[in-house]
C-alpha positions in Angstrom: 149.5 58.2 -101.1 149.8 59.7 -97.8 146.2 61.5 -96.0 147.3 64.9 -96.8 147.9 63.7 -100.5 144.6 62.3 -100.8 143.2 65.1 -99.2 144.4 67.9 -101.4 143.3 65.5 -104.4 139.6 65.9 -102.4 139.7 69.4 -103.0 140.3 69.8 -106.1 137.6 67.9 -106.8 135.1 69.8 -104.9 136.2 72.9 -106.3 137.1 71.7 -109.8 133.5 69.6 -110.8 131.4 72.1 -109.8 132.8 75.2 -111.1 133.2 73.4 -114.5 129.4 72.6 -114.3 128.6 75.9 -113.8 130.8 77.2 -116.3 130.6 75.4 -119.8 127.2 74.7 -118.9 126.2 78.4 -118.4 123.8 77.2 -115.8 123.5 80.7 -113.8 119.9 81.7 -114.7 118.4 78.6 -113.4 121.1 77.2 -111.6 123.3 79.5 -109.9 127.0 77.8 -108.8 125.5 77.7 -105.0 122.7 75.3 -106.4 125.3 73.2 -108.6 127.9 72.7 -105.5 124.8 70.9 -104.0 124.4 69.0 -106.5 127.7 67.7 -107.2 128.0 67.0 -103.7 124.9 64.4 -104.3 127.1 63.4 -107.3 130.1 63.0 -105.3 128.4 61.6 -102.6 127.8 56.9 -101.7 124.6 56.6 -103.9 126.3 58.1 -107.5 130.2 58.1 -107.5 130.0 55.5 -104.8 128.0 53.1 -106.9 129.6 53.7 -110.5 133.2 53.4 -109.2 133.2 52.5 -105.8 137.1 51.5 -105.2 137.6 55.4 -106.4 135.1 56.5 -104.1 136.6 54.4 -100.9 140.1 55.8 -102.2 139.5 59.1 -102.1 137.2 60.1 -99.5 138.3 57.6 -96.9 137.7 58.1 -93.4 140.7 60.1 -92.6 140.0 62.6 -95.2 135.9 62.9 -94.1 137.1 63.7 -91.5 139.3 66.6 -92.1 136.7 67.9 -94.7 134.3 67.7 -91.7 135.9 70.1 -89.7 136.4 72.8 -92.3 132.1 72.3 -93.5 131.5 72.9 -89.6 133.4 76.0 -89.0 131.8 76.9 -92.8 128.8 76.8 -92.0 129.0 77.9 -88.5 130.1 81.3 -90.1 127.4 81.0 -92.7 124.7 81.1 -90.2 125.8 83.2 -88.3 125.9 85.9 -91.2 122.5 84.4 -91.6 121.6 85.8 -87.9 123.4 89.3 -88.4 121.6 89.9 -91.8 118.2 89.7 -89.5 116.4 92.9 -90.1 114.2 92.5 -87.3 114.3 96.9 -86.0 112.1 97.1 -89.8 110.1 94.2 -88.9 109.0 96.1 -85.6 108.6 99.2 -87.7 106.3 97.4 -90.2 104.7 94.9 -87.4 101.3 94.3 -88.5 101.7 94.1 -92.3 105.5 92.1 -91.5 103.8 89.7 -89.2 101.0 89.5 -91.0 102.4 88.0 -94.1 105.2 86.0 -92.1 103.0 84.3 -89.9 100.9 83.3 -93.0 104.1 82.6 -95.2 105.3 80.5 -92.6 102.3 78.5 -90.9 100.7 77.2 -94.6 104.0 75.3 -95.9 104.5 74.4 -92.1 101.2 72.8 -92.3 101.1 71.6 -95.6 104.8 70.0 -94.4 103.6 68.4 -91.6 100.7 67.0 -93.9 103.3 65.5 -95.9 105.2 63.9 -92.9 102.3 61.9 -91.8 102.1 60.5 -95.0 105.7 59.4 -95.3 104.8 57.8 -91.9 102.7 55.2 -93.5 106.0 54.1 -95.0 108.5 52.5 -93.0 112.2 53.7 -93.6 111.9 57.8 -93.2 111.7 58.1 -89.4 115.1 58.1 -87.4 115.9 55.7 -84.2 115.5 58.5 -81.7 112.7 60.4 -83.4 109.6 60.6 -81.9 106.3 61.3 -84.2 106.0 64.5 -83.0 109.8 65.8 -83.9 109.6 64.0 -87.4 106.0 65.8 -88.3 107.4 69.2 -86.9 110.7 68.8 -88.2 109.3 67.9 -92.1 107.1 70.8 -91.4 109.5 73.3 -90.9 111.9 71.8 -93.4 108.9 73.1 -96.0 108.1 76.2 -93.8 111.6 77.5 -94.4 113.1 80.4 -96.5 117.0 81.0 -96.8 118.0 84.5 -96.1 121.3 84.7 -97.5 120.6 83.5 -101.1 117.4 85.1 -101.2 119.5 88.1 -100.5 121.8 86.4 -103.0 119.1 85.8 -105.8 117.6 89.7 -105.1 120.9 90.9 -106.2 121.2 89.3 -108.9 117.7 90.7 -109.9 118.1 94.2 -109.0 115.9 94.4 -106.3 117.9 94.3 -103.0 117.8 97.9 -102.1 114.5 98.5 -103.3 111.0 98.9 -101.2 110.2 94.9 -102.5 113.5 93.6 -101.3 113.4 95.5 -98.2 109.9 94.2 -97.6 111.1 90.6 -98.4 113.6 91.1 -95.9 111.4 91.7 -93.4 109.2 88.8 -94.3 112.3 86.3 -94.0 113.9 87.5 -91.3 110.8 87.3 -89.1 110.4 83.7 -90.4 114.1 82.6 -89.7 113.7 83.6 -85.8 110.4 81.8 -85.6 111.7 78.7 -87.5 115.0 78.7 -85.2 112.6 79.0 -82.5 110.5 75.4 -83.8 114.1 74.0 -84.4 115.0 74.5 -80.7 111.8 73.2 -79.4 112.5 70.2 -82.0 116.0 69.6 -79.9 114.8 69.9 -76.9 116.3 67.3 -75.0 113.7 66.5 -72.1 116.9 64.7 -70.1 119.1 67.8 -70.4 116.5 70.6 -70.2 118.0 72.2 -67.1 121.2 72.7 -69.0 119.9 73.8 -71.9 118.3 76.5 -69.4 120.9 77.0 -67.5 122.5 77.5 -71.6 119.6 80.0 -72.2 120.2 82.1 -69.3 124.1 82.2 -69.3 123.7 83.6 -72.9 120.9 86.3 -72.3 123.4 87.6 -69.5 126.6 86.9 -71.8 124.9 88.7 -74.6 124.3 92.0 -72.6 128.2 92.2 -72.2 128.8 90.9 -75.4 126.8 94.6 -76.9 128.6 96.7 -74.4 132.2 95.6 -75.1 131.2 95.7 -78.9 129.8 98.9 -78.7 133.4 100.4 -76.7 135.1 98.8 -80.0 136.4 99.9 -83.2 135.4 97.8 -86.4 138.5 96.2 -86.8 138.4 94.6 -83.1 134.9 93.5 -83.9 135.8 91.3 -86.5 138.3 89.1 -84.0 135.6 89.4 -81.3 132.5 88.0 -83.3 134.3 85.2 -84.3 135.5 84.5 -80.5 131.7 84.7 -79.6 130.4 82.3 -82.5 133.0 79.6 -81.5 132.1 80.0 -77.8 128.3 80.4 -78.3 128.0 77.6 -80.6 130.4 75.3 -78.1 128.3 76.1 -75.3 124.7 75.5 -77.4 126.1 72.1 -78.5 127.3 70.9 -74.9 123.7 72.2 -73.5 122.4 69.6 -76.0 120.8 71.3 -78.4 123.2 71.7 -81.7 126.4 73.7 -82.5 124.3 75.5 -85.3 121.8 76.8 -83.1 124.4 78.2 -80.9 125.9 80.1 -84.7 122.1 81.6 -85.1 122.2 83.0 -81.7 125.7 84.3 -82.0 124.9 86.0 -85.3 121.0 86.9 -84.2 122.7 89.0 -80.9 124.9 91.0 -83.4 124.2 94.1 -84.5 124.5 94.5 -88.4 125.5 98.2 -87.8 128.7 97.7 -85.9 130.1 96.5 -89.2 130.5 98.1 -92.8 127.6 96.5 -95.0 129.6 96.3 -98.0 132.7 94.1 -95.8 129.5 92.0 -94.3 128.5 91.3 -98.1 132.5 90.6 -98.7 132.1 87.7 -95.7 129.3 85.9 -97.3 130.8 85.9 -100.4 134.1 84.6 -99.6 132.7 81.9 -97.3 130.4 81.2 -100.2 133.5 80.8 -102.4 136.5 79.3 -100.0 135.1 77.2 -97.6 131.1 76.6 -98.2 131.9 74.0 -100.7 133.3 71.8 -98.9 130.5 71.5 -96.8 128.0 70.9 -99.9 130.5 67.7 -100.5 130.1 66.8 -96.8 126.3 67.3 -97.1 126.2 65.1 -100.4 128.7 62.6 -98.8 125.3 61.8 -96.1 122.9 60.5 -99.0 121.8 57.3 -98.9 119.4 55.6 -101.8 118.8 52.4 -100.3 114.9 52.6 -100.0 115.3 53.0 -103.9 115.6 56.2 -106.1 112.2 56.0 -107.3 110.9 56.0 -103.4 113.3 58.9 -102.5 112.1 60.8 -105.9 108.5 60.6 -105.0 109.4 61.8 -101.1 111.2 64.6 -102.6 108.2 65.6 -104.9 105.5 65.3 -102.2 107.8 67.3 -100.4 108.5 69.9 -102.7 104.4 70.3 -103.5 104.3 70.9 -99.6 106.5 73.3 -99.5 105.8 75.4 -102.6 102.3 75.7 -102.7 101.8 75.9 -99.1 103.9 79.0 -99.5 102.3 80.5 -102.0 99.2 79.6 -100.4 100.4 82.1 -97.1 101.3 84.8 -98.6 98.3 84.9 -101.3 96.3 84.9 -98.1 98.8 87.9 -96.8 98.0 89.5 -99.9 94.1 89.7 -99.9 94.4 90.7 -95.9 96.4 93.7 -96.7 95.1 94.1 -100.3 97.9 94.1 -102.4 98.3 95.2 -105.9 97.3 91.7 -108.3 100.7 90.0 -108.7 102.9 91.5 -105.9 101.6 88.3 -103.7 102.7 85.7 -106.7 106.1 87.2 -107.2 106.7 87.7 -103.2 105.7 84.0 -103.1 108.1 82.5 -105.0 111.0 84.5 -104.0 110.4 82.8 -100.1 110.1 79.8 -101.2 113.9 79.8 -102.1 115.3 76.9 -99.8 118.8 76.1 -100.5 121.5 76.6 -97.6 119.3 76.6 -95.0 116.9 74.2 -95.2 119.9 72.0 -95.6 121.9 73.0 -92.6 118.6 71.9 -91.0 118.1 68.6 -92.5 122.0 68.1 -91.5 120.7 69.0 -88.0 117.7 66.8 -87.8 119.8 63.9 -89.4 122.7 64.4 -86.6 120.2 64.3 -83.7 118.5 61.0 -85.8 115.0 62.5 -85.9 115.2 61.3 -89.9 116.8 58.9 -91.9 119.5 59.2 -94.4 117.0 58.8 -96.9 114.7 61.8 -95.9 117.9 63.8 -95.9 118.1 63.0 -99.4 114.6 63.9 -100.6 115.4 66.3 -98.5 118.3 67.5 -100.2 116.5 67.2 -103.6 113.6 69.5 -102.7 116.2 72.0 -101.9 118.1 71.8 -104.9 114.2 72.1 -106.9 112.7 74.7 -104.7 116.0 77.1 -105.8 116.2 76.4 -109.0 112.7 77.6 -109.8 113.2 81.1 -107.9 114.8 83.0 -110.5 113.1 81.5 -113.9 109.8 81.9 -112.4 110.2 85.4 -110.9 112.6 87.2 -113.7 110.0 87.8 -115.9 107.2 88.6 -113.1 109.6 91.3 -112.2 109.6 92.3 -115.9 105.6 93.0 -115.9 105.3 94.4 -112.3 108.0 97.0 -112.5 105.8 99.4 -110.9 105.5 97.5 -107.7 109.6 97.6 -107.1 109.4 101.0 -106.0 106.0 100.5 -104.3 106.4 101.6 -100.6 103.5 99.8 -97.9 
């Protein structure tokens, strides 16, 4: 069989296993088909599929065909985060300032410490580290990997629930979106590349400049030319972040975080992220799971993912029950605001597929990595459906 052949067999597979998973298992309450794409791209990836039938594995995802995947799970999630950066509600944030940065500041800095906790002790293990990290970008980078909460399927999950357009959800929303600038922010400083830093200046000063032209020609548009123009912006942002040295990604965040959600119609916006959810995001959850490595042992990566999950999720819940007694919130609210941040998923994956590209951590921190992900999102919804059940009251609760 030619490439393209073994290519379009790929595909269906990514899109076939998954779905199918989802499907006759009827896994949506606790495992939504975002979650289960993950996880068949662990399945799919060297450590499973590759060790159970290993001349299947090196026929079909051989290097030609990684590498064509590649390109279409880069420009995926390229537009995945930069949604990520337009969904932002950062004018709210302002509006609420002292009770928003209250609880984000306490949401984010416990699991960020609790993270970095966690680091350290991996550190007394040889194997986790990468070749070019040093301590200090492996014990950040861990911590923020805990620290993080992913917007767009927290948005995602508070759909499903009912709650997006409520006061909670719009208070959430102000919560996470204050978080995702400040954890972009400790992902840049992570990058930082101490040889390059006058370029990635020089990066940070062309863009400020860039950006200021970039609103007024947006704002002299009609919403049909701002579609084409956003997406000219995000490849040319993210080019010129990756050539200053700091990562292609980062460049999509700024491009999305310098766009005003209000030049576009909210329901179209929603219409993006679900179609890059459905045509092209899965092909970068294969690509993700096509990074795992095992070879310090399943057992070693299973306990690394379980110190790493107790990092992240109590030291969230931990913030924001602090947040709570600060601002003296009703009994629950802090609980069930809790879990929902602690959703991980997308997010904290494109950053462990950062930190793994720059070699701050191993292939084997990827994948406990990975696995806290997958856990973390999988207890948001059976863990806060029936917290929202007793505390209806508090939905419509204004602050």
């Amino acid at each position: 069989m030619n490439t393209t052949e073994v290519f379009l067999i790929a595909m269906t597979i990514i899109f076939t296993v998954p779905w199918l998973i989802w499907r006759l298992g009827n896994t949506d309450y606790y495992a939504p088909l975002v979650v289960v794409q993950i996880i068949a791209g662990i399945l799919l990836g060297p450590g499973i599929l590759g060790a159970v039938l290993p001349e299947y594995y090196a026929f079909v995802f051989r290097p030609a065909v990684i590498q064509s995947l590649n390109g279409i799970a880069w420009w995926a999630v390229m537009l995945f985060v930069m949604i990520a950066g337009i969904e932002l509600d950062l004018k709210k944030a302002w509006q609420y300032r002292r009770e928003s940065g209250i609880t984000a500041g306490l949401a984010l800095g416990t699991p960020l410490a609790f993270g970095c906790l966690a680091a350290l002790l991996m550190l007394t293990v040889d194997g986790w580290i990468g070749p070019k990290a040093m301590t200090w970008q492996f014990v950040l980078g861990i911590g923020m990997a805990c620290a993080v909460t992913a917007l767009p399927i927290l948005i995602l999950f508070m759909e499903k629930l009912d709650i997006l357009r409520q006061p909670m959800g719009q208070r959430i929303l102000r919560y996470a979106s204050l978080d995702d600038i400040a954890i972009w922010g400790v992902l840049a400083l992570i990058l930082m590349d101490w040889e390059r830093v006058g370029r990635q200046a020089g990066f940070m000063g062309v863009f400020v400049i860039a950006a200021w032209g970039y609103h007024r020609l947006m704002a002299a548009l009609q919403e049909r030319d701002r579609w084409y123009v956003v997406l000219i912006w995000l490849a040319v942002i993210a080019f010129a972040a990756d050539w200053a040295g700091l990562h292609f990604m980062v460049g999509a965040f700024l491009a999305g975080a310098s766009t005003e959600a209000e030049w576009f119609d909210q329901a179209k916006m929603d219409q993006l992220r679900h179609h890059v959810l459905l045509v092209v995001m899965p092909v970068f959850f294969l690509s993700t799971g096509l990074r795992t490595d095992w070879a310090m042992g399943g057992a070693a990566v299973f306990i690394a993912a379980a110190l790493l999950l107790a990092a992240s999720v109590v030291g969230k819940l931990v913030g924001v029950q602090l947040a709570g007694r600060i601002l003296r919130w009703a009994p629950g609210e802090a609980s069930l605001i809790g879990w929902l941040l602690q959703t991980k998923a997308l997010i904290m994956i494109i950053f462990a597929n950062i930190l793994l590209d720059k070699q701050i951590i191993t292939s084997e921190t990827f994948t406990a990595l990975l696995l806290m992900a997958v856990a973390s999102t999988m207890l948001t919804v059976p863990l806060v459906a029936p917290k929202l059940a007793r505390l209806k009251a508090l939905m419509t609760r204004r602050v």
